[in-house]
N, C-alpha and C positions, 0 to 999 in steps of 0.2 A: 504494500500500500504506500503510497505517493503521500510524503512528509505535507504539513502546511506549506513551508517552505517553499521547496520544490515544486507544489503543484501552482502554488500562485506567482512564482519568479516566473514572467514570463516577458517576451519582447512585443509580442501583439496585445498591445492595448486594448484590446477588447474586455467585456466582462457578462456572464448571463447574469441578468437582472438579483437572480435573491444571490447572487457571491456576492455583488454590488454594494446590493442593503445590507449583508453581513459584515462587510469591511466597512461600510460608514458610520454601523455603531461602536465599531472598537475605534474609528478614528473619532465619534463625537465623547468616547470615552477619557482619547487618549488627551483630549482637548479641557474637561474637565479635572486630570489627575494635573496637568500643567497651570490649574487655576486661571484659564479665560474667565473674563466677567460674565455676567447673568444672563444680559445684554447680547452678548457676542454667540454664547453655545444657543441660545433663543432663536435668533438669523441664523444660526448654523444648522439646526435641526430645522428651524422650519422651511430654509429654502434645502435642504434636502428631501425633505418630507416631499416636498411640490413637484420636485425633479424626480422622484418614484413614482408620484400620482401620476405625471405626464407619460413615463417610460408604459406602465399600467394602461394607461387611456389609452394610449398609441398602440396599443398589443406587440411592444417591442419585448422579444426573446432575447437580444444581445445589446449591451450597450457601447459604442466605443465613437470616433469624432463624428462619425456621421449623425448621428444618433442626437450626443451633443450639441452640434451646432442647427439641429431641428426643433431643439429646446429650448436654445437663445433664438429662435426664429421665433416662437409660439410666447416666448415671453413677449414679443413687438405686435405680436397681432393677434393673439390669443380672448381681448375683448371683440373682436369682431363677431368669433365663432357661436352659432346658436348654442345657446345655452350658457353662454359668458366665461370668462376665464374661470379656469379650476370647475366648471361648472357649476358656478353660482351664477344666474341668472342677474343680478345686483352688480356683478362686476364687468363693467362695459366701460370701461377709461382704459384709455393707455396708459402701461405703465411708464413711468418716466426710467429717462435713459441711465439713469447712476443707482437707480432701483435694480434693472438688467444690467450693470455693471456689476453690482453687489453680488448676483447670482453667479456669474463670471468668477469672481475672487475666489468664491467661498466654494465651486466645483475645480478651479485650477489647487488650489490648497490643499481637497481633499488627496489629489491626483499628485501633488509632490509629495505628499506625507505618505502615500503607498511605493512613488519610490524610494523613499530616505528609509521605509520600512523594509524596504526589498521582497513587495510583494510582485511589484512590477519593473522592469528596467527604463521604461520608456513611459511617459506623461498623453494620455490620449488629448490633451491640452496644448499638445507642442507645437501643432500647427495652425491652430484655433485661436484669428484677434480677437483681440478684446472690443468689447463694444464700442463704438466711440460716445463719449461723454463732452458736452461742448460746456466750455466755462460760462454757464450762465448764469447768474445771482441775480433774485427775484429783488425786485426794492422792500426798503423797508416802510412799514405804516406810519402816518403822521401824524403831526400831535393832536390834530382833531380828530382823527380815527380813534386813538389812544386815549382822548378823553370821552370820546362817544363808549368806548370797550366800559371805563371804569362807573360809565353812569348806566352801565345794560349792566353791571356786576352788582350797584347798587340796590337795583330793580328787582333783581334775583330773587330765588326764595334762600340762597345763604349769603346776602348781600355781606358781611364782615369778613367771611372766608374767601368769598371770590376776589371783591377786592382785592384783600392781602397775596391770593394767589398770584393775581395778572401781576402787581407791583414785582413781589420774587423773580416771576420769570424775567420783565422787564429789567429788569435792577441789576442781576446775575446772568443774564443768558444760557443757565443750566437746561439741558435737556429734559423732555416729559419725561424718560426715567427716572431719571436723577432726581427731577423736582418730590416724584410719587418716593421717593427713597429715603428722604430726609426724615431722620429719627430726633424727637426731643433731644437727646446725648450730642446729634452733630452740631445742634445751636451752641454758640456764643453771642448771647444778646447785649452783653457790656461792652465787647469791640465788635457788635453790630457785625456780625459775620456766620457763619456756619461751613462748614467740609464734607463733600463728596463724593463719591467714589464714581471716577467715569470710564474711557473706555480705556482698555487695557488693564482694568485694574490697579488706578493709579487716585490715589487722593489728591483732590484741588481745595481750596480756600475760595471759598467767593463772598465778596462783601455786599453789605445792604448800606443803603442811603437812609438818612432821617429818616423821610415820609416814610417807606420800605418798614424799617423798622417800629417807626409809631402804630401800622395799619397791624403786622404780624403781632405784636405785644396783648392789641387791641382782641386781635381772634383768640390768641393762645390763653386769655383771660376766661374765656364763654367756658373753658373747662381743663378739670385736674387732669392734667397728664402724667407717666411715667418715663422714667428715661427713654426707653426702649419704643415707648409708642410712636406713629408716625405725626406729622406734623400739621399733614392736611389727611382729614377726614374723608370718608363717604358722606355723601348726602342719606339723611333718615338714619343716621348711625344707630340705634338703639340698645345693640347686644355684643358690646366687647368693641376694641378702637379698630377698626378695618378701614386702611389709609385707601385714598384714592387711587385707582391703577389709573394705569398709561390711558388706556381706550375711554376709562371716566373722564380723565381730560380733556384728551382731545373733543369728545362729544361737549362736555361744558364750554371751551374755548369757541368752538362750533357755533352752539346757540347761543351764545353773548356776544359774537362777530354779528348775526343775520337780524339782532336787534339792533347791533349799532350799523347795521346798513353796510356792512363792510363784505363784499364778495368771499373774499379765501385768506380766511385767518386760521393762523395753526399756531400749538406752543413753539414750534419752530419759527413762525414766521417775529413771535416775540424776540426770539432767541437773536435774529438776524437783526432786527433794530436794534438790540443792544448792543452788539459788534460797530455796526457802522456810527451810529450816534457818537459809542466810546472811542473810534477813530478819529471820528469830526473833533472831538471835544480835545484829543491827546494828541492832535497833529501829526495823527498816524502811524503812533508807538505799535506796531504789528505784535512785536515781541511779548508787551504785555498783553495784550487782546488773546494770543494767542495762547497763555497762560492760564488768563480769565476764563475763555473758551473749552479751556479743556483740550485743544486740537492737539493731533501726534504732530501735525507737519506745519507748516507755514503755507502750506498752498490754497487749504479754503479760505485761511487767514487776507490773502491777499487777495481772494476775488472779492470781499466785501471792502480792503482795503481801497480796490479799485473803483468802488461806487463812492466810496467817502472822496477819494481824489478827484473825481468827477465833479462832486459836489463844492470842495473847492474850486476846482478852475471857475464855476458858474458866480461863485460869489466873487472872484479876484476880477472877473470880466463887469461882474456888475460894480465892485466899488472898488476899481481902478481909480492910486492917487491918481496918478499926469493923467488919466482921462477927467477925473474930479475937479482937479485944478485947472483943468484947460490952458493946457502950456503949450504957447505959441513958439 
């Protein structure tokens, strides 16, 4: 009988389907034993999860680049198809392009860690581009949109809690994970700050402003917490602290956007104003934003750098001295 080994070191990249999904639990294993965040093995299983559902739908027997690059095709048009993408009926949007890039990473990753395992000698990845991803950064909301948000938060049925929420995200730019993750123990309310855990697994410091801090004091008042409990509640909490998840946000952020009249507001799109604002404000300190932010790299750091720069040129054009002074 033919060792694990030996039967899976092979040069043709191919794979039948259940060896596939047997090798991407020990690789979402081996991703857990190396302590990925929460975050990351969650995208990790669910865009594998998805890339099985497809193999399955497809009544594909073998998986290898062709196969592959039929899955990054269905991620691009996959809402056209009757019945909607993944066959949910509800999903009929394109996905965006660094969504299908995501899937990308996270199947090329799977595909290097079977060779560095020496399951396989060759990467079915190897000939397979990546998606293209074009630098685009959405603008950020304005202060009237901003204060239309905090007067649809008022309006609310947890107008103290939502409030405080939109201000956090504004204030910090933390991600909708992050925000739902914040435990009583992470606050520091006397240097107006609280700490993190983002992607990588790495702790950040993010600070609160006065207002920031007077609205959260204000909620965190309405009841006794424990260290341990989270920061923002469920709505109708009644039976034990059960902190806001991710999709609770987003849905709240949702309905307090379509009363303040505002198209497509997300905890992201908070996130994105506070970068670009703290650009404008810092003269384009990248380095600290990029801190703030949480980012691995400098490169999202500088696509919103590049709307802030924009933003000046448009002010130096409008209040140019020697155009101001009219110097003949």
């Amino acid at each position: 009988m033919e060792t694990r080994a030996s039967a899976l070191r092979k040069a043709d990249p191919t794979f039948v389907v259940p060896e596939l999904e047997s090798l991407a639990k020990e690789w979402l294993l081996d991703c857990e034993l190396r302590q990925h965040s929460k975050q990351t093995l969650f995208s990790r299983r669910d865009y594998l999860n998805r890339f099985l559902w497809f193999l399955k739908h497809r009544d594909y027997q073998e998986v290898g680049p062709p196969e592959i690059k039929q899955f990054l095709l269905y991620l691009s048009n996959g809402h056209q198809e009757p019945g909607g993408r993944w066959g949910q009926p509800r999903n009929t949007k394109p996905m965006r392009p660094v969504t299908i890039h995501g899937y990308y990473r996270t199947l090329k990753t799977l595909f290097n860690w079977l060779v560095e395992d020496e399951a396989i000698t060759e990467t079915p990845m190897r000939r397979i581009r990546p998606p293209v991803v074009r630098d685009d950064v959405k603008q950020p909301i304005s202060e009237t949109q901003i204060n239309a948000l905090i007067l649809a938060a008022r309006a609310s049925k947890q107008p103290v809690r939502n409030e405080a929420l939109l201000l956090v995200l504004l204030d910090t730019g933390v991600r909708a994970s992050e925000l739902c993750s914040i435990t009583m123990k992470d606050l520091d309310l006397g240097n107006r700050s609280f700490r993190v855990l983002g992607k990588g697994n790495k702790h950040r410091t993010c600070f609160l402003g006065i207002t920031t801090t007077k609205a959260l004091m204000k909620y965190l008042r309405q009841q006794v917490r424990k260290p341990d409990d989270p920061v923002f509640l469920q709505e109708g909490n009644d039976h034990g602290q059960v902190g806001l998840t991710k999709s609770g946000l987003f849905q709240l952020i949702q309905r307090l956007a379509r009363v303040a009249g505002i198209p497509q507001c997300g905890p992201h799109t908070l996130r994105r104003t506070f970068a670009i604002e703290f650009l404008r404000a810092s003269n384009g300190n990248v380095f600290a934003c990029q801190n703030l932010m949480g980012h691995t790299d400098l490169q999202q750091t500088r696509l919103y750098c590049a709307i802030a720069q924009a933003d000046i040129e448009n002010q130096h054009r409008q209040f140019s001295p020697a155009d101001r002074f009219r110097i003949k």
